[in-house]
C-alpha positions as CSV (number, residue, x, y, z in Angstrom):
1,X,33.5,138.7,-7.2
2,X,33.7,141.2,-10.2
3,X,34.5,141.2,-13.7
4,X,38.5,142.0,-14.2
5,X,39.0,143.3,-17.6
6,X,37.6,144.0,-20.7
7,X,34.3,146.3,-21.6
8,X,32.7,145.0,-18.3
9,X,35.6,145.4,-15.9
10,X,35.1,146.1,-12.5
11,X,30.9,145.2,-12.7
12,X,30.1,143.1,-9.6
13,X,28.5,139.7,-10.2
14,X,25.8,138.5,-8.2
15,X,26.3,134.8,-6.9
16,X,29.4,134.0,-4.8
17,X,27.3,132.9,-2.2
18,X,25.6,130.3,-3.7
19,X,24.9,127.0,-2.0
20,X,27.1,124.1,-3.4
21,X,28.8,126.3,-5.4
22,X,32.6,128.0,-5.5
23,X,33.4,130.4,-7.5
24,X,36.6,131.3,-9.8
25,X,38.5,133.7,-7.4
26,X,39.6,137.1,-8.6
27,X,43.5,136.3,-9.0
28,X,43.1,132.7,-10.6
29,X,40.6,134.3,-13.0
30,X,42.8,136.6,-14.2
31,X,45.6,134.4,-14.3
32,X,43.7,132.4,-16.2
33,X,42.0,135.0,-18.7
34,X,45.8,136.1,-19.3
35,X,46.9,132.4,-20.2
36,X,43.9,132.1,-22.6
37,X,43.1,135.3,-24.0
38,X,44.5,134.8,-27.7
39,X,41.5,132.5,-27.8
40,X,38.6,134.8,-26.3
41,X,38.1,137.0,-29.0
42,X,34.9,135.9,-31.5
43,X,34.7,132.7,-29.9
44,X,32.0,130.9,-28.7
45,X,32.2,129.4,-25.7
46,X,30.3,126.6,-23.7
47,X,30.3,127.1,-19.5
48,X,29.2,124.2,-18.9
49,X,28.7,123.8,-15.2
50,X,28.4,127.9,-14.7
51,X,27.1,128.4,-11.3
52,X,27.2,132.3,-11.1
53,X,28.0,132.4,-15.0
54,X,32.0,134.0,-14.1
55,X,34.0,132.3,-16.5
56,X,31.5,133.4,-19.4
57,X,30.9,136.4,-18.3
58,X,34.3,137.2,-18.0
59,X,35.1,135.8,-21.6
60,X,31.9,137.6,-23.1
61,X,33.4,141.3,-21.5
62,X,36.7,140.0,-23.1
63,X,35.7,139.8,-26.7
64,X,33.4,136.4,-27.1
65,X,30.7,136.2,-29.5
66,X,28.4,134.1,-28.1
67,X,28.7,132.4,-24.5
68,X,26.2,129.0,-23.7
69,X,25.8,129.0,-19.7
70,X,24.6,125.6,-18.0
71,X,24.1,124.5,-14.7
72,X,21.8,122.4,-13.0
73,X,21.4,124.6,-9.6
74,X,17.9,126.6,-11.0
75,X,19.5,129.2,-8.2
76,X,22.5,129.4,-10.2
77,X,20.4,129.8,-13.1
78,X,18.5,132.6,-12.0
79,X,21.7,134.6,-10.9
80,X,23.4,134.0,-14.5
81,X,20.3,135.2,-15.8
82,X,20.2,138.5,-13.7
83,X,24.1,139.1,-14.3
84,X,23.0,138.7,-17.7
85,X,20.4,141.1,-17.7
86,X,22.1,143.4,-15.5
87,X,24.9,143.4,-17.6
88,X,22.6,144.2,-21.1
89,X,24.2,141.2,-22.6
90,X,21.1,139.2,-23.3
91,X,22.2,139.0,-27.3
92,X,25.4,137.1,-26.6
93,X,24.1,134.4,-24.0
94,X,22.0,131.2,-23.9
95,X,21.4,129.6,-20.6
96,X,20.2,126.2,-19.8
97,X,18.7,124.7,-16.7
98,X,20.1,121.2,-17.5
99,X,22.5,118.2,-16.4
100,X,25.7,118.3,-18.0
101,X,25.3,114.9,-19.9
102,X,21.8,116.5,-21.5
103,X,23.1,119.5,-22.5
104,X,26.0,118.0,-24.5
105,X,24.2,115.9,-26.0
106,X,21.6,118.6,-26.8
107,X,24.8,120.7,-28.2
108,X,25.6,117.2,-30.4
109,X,21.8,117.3,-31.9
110,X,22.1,120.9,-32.6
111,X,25.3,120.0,-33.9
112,X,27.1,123.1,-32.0
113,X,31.3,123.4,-31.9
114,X,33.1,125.6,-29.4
115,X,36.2,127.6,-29.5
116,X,36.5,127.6,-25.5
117,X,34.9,125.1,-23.3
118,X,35.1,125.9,-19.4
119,X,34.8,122.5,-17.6
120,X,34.7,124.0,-13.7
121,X,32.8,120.9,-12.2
122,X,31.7,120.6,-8.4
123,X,35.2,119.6,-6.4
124,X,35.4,116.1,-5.7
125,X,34.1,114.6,-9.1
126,X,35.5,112.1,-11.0
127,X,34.4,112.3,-14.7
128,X,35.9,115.5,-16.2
129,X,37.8,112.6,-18.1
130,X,34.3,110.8,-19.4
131,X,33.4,114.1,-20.3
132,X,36.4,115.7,-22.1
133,X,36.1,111.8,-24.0
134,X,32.7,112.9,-25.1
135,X,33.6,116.7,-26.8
136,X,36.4,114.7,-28.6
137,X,34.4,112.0,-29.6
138,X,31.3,114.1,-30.6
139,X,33.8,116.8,-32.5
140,X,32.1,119.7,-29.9
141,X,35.8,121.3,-30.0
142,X,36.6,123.8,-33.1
143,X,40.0,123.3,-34.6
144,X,42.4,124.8,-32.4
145,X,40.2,125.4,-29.6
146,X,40.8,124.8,-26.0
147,X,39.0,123.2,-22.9
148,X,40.0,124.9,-20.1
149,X,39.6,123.0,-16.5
150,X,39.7,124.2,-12.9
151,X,40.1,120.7,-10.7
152,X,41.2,120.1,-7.0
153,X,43.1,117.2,-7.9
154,X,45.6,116.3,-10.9
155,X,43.8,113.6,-12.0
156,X,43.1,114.2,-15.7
157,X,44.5,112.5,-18.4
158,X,47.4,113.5,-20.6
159,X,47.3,111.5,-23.1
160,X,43.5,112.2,-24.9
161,X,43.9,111.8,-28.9
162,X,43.9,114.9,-30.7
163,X,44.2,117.4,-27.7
164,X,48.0,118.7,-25.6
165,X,48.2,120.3,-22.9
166,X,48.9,124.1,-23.5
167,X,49.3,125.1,-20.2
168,X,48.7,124.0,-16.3
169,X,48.8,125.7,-13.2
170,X,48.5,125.3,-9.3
171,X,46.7,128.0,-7.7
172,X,46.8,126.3,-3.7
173,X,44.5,123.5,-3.9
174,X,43.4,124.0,-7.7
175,X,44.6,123.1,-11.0
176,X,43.9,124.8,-14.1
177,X,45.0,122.9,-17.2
178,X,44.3,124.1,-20.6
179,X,43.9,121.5,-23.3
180,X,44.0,122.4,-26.9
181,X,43.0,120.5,-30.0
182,X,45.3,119.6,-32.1
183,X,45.0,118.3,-36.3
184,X,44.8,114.5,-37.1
């Protein structure tokens, strides 16, 4: 697993071996940093279940400002903080060691917004729909950002108020659909 573009490209990141975990492959990451890199570019972004912090990372070496990384795995936690280290990006990332229903509400109280939310959940959950309910609800999403999911089903809603989606994409037995927000 390595970064595939931008000013970290081709740096190795620790933590594709993590228990519980499965990591973005190479190929759908890049497919997927092609279909969403208009966005990447000063954003901030939330990874909200990170495990080895590859989505972020990827989106901090392609232009992010800021990157908030959060898993509940304190293994996963202490690779994203090494990768983060090891890649001298300590200025542009905050990680947190918490469930994903604390966190957002912790980025509601500190009244955060993203441009890019990655929502790559364990396989086999059911409440990427409760969740992507929640950013809408709790205006989490900037104007014209996006929520980006990587599912093993096609489950997810269509229809949420005030978000289309932008793009979607089998990769084998993953989905990627890209949701954007859209005005009132």
């Amino acid at each position: 697993m390595k970064i595939i573009s931008g000013t970290l490209k081709g740096r190795r990141i620790n933590g594709y071996d993590i228990e519980g975990t499965r990591p973005t492959m190479d190929r759908v990451k890049e497919s997927l940093f092609g279909m969403i890199q208009e966005y990447v570019k000063e954003s901030l972004c939330l990874d909200l279940f990170a495990g080895s912090g590859n989505l972020g990372l990827e989106a901090i070496s392609n232009g992010a400002k800021m990157c908030y990384f959060n898993d509940k795995n304190i293994k996963c936690i202490k690779t994203i903080q090494k990768n983060i280290v090891d890649f001298n990006i300590q200025a542009q990332a905050k990680v947190f060691n918490l469930d994903y229903k604390a966190l957002l509400k912790k980025m509601v109280t500190d009244n955060r917004q993203f441009d890019i939310i990655f929502l790559d959940p364990p396989y086999k959950t059911t409440y990427l729909n409760e969740i992507i309910l929640f950013i809408i609800n709790n205006n989490l999403l900037n104007n014209d950002g996006i929520i980006v999911c990587e599912v093993d089903n096609d489950y997810l809603n269509s229809d949420f108020s005030n978000l289309e989606i932008i793009k979607k994409r089998q990769y084998s037995d993953k989905f990627i659909i890209i949701y954007k927000k859209t005005s009132l």
